[in-house]
N, C-alpha and C positions, 0 to 999 in steps of 0.2 A: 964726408957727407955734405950734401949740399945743403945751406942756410937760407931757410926761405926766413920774405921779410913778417909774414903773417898768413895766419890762418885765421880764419873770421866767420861768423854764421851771418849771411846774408839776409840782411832785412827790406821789407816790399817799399816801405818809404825811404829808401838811400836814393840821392840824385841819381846816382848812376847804377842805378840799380839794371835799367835797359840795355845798357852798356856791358853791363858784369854777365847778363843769362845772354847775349848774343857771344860774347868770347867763350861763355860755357858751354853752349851748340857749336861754334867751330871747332873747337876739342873731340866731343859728340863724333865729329862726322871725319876726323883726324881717328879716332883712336876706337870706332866703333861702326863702320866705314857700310856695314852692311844692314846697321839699324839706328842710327843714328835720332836720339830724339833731339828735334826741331825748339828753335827758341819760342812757338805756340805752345808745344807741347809741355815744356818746362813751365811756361808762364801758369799755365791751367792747373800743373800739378802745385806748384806754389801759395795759389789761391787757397789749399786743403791746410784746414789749422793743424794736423798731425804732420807734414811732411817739411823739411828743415833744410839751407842748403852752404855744405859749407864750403869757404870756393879762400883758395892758396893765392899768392899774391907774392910777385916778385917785384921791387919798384912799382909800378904804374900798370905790370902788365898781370893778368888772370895764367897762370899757369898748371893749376889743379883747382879739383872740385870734388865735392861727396854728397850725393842729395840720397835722403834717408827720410824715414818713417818711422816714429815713436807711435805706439797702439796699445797703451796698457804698461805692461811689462815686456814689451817686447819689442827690438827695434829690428827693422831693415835696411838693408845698404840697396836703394835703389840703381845708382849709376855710382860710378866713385873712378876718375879718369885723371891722368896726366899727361899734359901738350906733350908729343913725341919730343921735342928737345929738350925736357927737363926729366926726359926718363931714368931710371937706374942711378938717383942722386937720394934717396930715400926721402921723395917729398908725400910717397905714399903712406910711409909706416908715419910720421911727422902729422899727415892726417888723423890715421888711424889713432895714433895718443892725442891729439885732439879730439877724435868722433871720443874716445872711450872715457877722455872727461865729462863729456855731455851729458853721455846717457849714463855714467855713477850719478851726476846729480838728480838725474831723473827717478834713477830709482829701476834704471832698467833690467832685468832680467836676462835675455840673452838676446843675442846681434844673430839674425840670418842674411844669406846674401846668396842669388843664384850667378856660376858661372861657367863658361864654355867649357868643354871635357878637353878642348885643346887649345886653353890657354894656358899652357906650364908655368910661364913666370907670374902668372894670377895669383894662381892655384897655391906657389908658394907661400908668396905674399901673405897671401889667409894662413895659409898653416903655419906662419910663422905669427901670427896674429891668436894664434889658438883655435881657428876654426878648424873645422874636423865636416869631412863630407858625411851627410846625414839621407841623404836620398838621389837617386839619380833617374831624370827622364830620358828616356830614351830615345833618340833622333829626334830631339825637342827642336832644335837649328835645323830648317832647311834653306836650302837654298837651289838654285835652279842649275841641274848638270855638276851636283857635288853631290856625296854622299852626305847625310845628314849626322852632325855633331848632339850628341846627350848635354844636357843640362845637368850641374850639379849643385847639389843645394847644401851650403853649408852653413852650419851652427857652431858657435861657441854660447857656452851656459856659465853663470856667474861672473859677470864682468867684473 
């Protein structure tokens, strides 16, 4: 398994804070190529006291991310991505025992998280996470001259 150097919840007063959300939108647009949210768009959600962003760190360089939503007892996995070169080294599940420290201290309840109906290696990911698909939209993903892909919406309860 790959050793990252840190996982870390990103704070709006770090120097290099403008630095850390622009490497996290070229990820964004690397590993999400058809909806990509923009370094405005992260900035804005940032601004919201519920939404939290925790971003992986190899040496000096941003190599994963997870920005999430605590609302009560209940959290959401907004976006949660890793640079295509640090794929399949398990810097995702190394988050995820990260995310799942955070929200036990929180006091969180259960973790949702929407994703493509054809991303198989996601999809795993979660189910090995203990998520379990809870609802599915259907031709949520369009796109122009493809058929459109369902959303699914997964939950794990009692973290």
């Amino acid at each position: 398994m790959f050793t990252i150097e840190n996982i870390e919840e990103l704070l709006i007063d770090t120097i290099e804070f403008g630095h850390v959300i622009q490497a996290v939108a070229n990820i964004e647009t690397m590993v999400q190529p058809q909806d990509a949210w923009g370094y405005q768009t992260i900035i804005e959600l940032l601004e919201q006291d519920s939404i939290d962003l925790l971003v992986v760190y190899q040496i000096d360089k941003v190599v994963g991310y997870c920005l999430y939503q605590v609302i009560f007892e209940q959290a959401e996995i907004l976006r949660i991505g890793t640079h295509p070169d640090y794929q399949r080294q398990g810097i995702a599940s190394q988050v995820f025992a990260k995310l799942n420290t955070e929200l036990m201290n929180n006091k969180v309840e259960n973790l949702l998280l929407e994703v493509r109906a054809d991303n198989f290696s996601a999809i795993a990911l979660y189910e090995q996470q203990g998520l379990a698909v809870i609802h599915r939209r259907k031709g949520y993903y369009q796109m122009p001259h493809r058929p459109a892909i369902d959303a699914l919406i997964m939950q794990r309860v009692h973290l």
